[in-house]
C-alpha positions in Angstrom: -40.7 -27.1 -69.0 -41.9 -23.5 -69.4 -42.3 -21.1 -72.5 -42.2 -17.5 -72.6 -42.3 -15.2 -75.9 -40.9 -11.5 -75.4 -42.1 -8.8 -77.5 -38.9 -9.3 -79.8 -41.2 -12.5 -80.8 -38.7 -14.7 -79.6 -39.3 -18.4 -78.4 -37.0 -19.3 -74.8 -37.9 -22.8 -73.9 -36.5 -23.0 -69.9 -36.0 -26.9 -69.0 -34.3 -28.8 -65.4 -31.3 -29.6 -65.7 -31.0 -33.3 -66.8 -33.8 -32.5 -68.9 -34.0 -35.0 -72.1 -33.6 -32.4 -74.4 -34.7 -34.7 -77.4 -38.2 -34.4 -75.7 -38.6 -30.5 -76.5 -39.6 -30.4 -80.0 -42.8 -32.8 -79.2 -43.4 -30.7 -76.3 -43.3 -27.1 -78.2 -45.6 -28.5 -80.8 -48.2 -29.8 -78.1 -48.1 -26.1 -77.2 -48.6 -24.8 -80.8 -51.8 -23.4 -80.0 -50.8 -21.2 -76.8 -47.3 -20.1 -79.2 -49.6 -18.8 -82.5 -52.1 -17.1 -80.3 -49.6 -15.7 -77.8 -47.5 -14.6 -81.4 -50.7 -12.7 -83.0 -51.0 -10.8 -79.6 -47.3 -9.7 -79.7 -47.5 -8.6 -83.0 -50.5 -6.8 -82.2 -49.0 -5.2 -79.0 -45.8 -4.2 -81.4 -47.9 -2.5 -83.7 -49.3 -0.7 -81.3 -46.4 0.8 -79.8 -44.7 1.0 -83.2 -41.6 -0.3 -84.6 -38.7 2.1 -82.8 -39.7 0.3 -79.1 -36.6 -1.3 -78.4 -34.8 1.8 -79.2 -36.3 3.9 -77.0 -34.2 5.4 -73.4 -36.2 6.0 -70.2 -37.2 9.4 -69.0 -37.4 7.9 -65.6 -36.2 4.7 -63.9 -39.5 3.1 -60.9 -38.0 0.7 -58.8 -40.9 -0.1 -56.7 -39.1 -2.9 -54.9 -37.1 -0.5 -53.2 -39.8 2.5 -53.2 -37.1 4.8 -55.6 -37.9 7.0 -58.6 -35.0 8.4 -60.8 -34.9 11.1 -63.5 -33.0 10.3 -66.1 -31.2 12.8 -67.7 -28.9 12.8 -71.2 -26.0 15.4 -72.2 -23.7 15.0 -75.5 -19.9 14.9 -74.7 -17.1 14.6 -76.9 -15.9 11.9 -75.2 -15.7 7.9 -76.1 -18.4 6.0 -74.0 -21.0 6.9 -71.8 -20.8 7.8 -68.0 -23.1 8.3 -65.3 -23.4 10.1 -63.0 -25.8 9.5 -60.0 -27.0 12.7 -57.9 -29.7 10.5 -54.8 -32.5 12.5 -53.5 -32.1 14.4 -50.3 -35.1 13.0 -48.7 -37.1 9.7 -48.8 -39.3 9.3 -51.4 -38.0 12.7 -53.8 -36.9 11.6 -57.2 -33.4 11.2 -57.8 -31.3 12.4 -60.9 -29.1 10.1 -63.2 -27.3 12.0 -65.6 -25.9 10.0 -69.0 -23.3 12.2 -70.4 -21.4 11.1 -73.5 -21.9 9.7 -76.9 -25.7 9.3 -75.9 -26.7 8.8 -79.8 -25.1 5.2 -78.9 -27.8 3.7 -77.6 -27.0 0.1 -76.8 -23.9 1.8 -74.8 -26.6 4.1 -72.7 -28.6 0.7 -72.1 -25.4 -0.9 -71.0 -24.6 1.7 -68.6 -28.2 1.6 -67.5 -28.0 -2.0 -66.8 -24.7 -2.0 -64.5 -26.0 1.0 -62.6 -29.5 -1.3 -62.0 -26.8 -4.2 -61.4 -25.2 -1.9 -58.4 -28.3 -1.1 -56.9 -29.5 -4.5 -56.4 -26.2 -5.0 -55.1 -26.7 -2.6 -52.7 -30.4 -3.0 -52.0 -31.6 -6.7 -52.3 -28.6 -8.1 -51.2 -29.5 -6.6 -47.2 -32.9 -7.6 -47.9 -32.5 -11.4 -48.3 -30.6 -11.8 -45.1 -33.2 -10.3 -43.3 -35.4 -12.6 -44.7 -33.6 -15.6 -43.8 -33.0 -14.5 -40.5 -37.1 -14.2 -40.2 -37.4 -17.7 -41.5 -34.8 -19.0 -40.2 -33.3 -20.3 -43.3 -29.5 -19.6 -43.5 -28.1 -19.2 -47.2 -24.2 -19.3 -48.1 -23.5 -17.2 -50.6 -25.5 -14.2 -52.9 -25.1 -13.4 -56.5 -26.5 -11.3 -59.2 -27.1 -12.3 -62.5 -29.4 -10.6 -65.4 -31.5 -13.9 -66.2 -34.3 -13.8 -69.4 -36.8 -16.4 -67.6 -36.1 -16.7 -63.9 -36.1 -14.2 -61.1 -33.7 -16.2 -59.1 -32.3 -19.5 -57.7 -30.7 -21.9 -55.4 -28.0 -23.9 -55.8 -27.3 -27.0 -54.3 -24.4 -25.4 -51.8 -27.3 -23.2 -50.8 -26.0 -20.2 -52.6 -28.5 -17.7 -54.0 -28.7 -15.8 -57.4 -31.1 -12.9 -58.1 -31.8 -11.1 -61.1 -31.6 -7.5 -60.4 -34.9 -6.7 -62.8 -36.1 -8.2 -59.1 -36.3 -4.2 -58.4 -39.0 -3.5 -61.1 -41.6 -5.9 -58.9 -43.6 -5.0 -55.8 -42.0 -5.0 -52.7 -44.8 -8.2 -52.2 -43.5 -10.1 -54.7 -40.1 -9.4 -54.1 -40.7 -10.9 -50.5 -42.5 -14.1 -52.0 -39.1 -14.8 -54.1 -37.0 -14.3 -51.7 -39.0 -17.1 -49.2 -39.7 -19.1 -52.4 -35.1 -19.5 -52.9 -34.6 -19.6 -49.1 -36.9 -22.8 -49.0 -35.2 -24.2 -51.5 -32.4 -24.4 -49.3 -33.7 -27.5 -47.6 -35.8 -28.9 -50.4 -34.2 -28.6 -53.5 -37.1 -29.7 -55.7 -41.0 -28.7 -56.1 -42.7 -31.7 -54.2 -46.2 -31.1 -51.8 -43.6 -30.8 -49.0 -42.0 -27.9 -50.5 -45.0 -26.4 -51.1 -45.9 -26.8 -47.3 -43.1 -25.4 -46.3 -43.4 -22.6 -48.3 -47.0 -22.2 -47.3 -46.2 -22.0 -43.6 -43.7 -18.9 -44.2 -45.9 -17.4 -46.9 -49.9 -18.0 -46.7 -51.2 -17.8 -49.9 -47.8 -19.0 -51.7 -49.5 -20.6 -54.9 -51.4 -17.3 -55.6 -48.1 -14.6 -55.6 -46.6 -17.3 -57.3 -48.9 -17.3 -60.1 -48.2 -13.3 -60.5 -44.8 -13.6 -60.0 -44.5 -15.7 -63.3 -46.7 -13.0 -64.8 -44.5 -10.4 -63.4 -42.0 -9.8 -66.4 -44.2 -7.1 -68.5 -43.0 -5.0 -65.6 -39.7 -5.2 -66.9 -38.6 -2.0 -69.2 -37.8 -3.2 -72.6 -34.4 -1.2 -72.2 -33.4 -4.1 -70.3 -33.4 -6.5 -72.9 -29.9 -6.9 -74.1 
């Protein structure tokens, strides 16, 4: 079982499947301690960046996974809805231009066209990416999916069929690596036992330590994202 708070304060409690769910409640009050302290520090972090944060839009969209920077740029239309409109830079590494152009005072619909242009660029981008991957390891997957999870980066099925989150993009082209290996092993043990581990290991030296900031990795997420 994990726990993670957001900055909205709220509790997600992520358990295996088959999980005895009548266990949770002892198990979130063994971590009572971690949850008030980690609590006082959100509230302080909130406070600190004041009480409009979720409501905020992005100047500018870093995807370091993918090495792209996009301007972001907003333009009232009478028209229902928000488009986008994408304009890619001309060269490697120049900033692209995203242009929002609508009813931009809704914000949640901005966010929401925000999110499915993020959705098609993983789409585009990470999708190539993991079958390089398993062609270097040597681990064959079946199928690839995308889906915006809270608390995991991706999975594995037991059909071998990979899922990845496409906030994947806001992490360092390192981590992004260490995922994909960490999935792709998956596909031949399903569980996280020592040989796992050793597997993973050979393919990634230094596996337990990128996995440790992986699962740090979400504050890299823009709080637009959250739904």
């Amino acid at each position: 079982m994990s726990l993670r708070i957001n900055l909205r304060g709220e509790l997600e409690v992520v358990v295996p499947r088959r999980f005895d769910l009548g266990r949770i409640p002892a198990l979130v009050a063994s971590k009572r301690g971690w949850i008030e302290r980690t609590s006082r520090r959100i509230r302080e972090q909130r406070g600190l960046i004041g009480p409009h944060c979720f409501e905020l839009l992005p100047a500018s969209v870093e995807l370091p996974a993918i090495g792209e920077r996009w301007a972001v740029d907003y333009r009232m239309a009478r028209r229902a809805g928000v488009r986008l409109r994408e304009r890619p830079p001309e060269f490697e590494g120049e900033t692209g231009h995203l242009e929002l152009c609508g009813d931009i005072e809704d914000q949640g619909s901005c966010k929401r066209t925000l999110r499915r242009w993020l959705g098609a660029r993983a789409r585009e981008r990470l999708a190539p990416w993991l079958r390089e991957v398993s062609e270097e390891s040597g681990l064959p997957f079946s199928t690839v999916g995308f889906r915006g999870a809270s608390t995991r980066w991706a999975s594995c099925s037991g059909k071998r069929g990979i899922s990845l989150n496409p906030k994947m993009l806001f992490l360092p082209r390192q981590l992004v690596r260490y995922v994909f290996f960490h999935e792709l092993a998956h596909t031949v043990r399903p569980d996280h036992s020592g040989k796992y581990w050793r597997l993973l290991e050979r393919l990634v030296p230094g596996c337990r330590q990128l996995d440790r900031e992986v699962r740090r990795a979400w504050n890299l997420v823009p709080l637009w994202m959250d739904k």
